[in-house]
N, C-alpha and C positions, 0 to 999 in steps of 0.2 A: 504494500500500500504506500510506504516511501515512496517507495523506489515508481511508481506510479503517479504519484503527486508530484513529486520531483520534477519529471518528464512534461508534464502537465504545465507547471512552473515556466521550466526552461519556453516552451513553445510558446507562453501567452507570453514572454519576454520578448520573443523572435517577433511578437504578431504587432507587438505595442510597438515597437522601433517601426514597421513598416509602416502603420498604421497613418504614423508622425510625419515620414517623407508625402504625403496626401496632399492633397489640398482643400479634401472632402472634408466637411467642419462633422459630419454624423462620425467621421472615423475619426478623427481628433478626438470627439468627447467619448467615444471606446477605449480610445488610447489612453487618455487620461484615466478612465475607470478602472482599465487594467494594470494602471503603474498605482493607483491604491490597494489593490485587492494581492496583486503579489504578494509585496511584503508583510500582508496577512497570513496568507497563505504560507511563506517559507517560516513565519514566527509559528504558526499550527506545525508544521514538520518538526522545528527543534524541540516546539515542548511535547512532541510525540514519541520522540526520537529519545529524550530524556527519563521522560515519565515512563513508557510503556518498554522500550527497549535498554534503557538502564536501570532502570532500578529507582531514579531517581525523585524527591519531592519538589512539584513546581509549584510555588508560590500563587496562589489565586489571584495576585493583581498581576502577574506578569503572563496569565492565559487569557487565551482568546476564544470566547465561548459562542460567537457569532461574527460572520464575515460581514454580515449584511447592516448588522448594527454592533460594532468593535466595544462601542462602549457600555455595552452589556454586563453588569457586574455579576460577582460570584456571593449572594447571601446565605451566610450564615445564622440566623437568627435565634434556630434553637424553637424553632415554635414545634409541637408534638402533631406529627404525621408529615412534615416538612422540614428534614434536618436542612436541604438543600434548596435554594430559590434562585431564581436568575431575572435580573431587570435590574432596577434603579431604586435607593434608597429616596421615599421622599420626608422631608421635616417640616411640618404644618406647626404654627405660632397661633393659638385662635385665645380671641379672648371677650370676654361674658358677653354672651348674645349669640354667639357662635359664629364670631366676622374671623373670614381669615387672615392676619396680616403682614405673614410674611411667610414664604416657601422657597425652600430652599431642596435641590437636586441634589444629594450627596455623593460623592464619585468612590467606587467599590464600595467594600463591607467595613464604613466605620465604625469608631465606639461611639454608644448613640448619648452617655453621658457627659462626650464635650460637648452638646451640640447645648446645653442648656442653657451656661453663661451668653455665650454670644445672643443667644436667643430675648436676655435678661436685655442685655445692650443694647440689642434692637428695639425692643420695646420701651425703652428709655431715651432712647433717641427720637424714637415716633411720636410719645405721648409725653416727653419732659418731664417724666415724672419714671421710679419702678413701678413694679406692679406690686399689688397688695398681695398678692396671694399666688406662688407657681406652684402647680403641681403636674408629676408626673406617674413614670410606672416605675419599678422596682431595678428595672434597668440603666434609670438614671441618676439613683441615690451612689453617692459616696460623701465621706467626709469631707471635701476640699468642693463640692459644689453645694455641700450646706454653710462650707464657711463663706465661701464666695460671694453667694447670694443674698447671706446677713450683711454683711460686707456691703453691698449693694442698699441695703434697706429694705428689703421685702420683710415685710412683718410673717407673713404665713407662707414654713416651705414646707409642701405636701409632699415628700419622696417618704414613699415603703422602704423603708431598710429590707434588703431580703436576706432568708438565713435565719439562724438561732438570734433572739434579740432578748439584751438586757431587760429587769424590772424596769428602771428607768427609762430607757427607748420604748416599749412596750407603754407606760405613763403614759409618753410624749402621743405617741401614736392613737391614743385613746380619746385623745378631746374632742370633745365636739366641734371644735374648728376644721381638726384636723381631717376626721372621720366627713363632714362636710364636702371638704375641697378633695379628699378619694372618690368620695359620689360622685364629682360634678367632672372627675377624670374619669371615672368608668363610664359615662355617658358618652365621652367621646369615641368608643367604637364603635357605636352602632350611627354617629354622623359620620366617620369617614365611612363606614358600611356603606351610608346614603350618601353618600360621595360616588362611590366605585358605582354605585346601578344607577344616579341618576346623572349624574354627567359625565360618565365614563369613564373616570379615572382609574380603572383596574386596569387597561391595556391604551397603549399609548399607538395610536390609528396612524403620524406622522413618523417620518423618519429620521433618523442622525440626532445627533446630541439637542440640539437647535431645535428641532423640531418636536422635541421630547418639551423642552422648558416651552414652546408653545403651549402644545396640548395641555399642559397643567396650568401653564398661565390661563388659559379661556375656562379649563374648567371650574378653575376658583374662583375667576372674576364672576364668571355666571351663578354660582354658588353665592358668593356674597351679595348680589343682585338680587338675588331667590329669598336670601334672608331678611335685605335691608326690605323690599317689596312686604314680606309677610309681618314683618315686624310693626309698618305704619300703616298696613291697609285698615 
């Protein structure tokens, strides 16, 4: 199968150089699509070549899990009957009312509890003010984003410690403030639920990097429209 890709390779290299001497502009833009798709193609052989044929472990940001769309990441998420996902990490900022206002495209399988502070930044940039109250899922609790975001001035941070937790953590966790703002975080699965079936944001319909941050751009602006619409009718 190399050794057959390879060949494959060499030929469309032979075909894109001829392509070029043209003057035909339809053969030009093959030419140009085949000097992108090679160097996909011969990074698929090396880590084929590595992986399967030595023995070796290839790093998930350095594979290529789609020719068609490159920037296809490798998620790991850990959710139960899907160790493995493939697409794009997305990071939605929503806040009370259910406006969204800020989205952000994550590039491969980050850790999703950097994404919090910036997230704090940004809403303190937009509103000149923090917010009274963050909360998340248990993925985004560690100690340096609860000092951070005190730091910050947030009076209320709703992170689940996950894991065995102290009397006192266990306390913290028990308020009624707290217990509160984990409500008002578990509701948010079933709006991006109603995200993904009503404006489509479970499969991204455009193509290329670009055209991925389209598609979620229109589906959130529509979203927000949907909300501000029902909120003053």
């Amino acid at each position: 199968m190399v050794d057959l890709t390879q060949t494959v390779v060499d030929q469309a290299q032979q075909t894109a150089e001829a392509l070029t001497t043209t003057a035909n502009a339809v053969a030009h833009r093959c030419a140009d699509r085949l000097e992108e798709l090679v160097p996909l193609v011969a990074q698929v052989i090396q880590h084929m070549t590595r992986r399967v044929l030595q023995g070796e472990q290839v790093p998930a940001p350095e594979q290529i899990v789609s020719l068609f769309e490159p920037h296809t990441a490798i998620l790991c998420k850990g959710k139960p009957g899907k160790p493995v996902e493939f697409g794009r990490m997305r990071w939605l900022d929503e806040v009370e009312g259910g406006i969204i206002t800020r989205s952000q495209i994550l590039t491969g399988n980050p850790d999703e509890a950097a994404q919090v502070v910036p997230s704090v930044d940004a809403h303190s940039e937009c509103f000149g003010h923090p917010p009274e109250l963050v909360a998340g899922d248990r993925g985004l609790q560690s100690a340096a984003n609860e000092r951070n975001l005190a730091q910050r001035k947030v009076a209320q941070i709703v992170l689940p410690k996950p894991g065995k937790k102290s009397a006192k953590r266990l306390a913290y966790e028990r308020q009624d403030w707290f217990i509160a703002g984990h409500n008002w975080r578990a509701g948010i699965e079933g709006r991006i639920s109603g995200r993904k079936r009503r404006h489509k944001l479970n499969r991204c319909r455009y193509h290329g990097d670009a055209g991925m941050h389209r598609w979620v751009g229109f589906g959130l602006l529509a979203h927000d429209l949907r909300t501000i619409a029902r909120a003053t009718a």
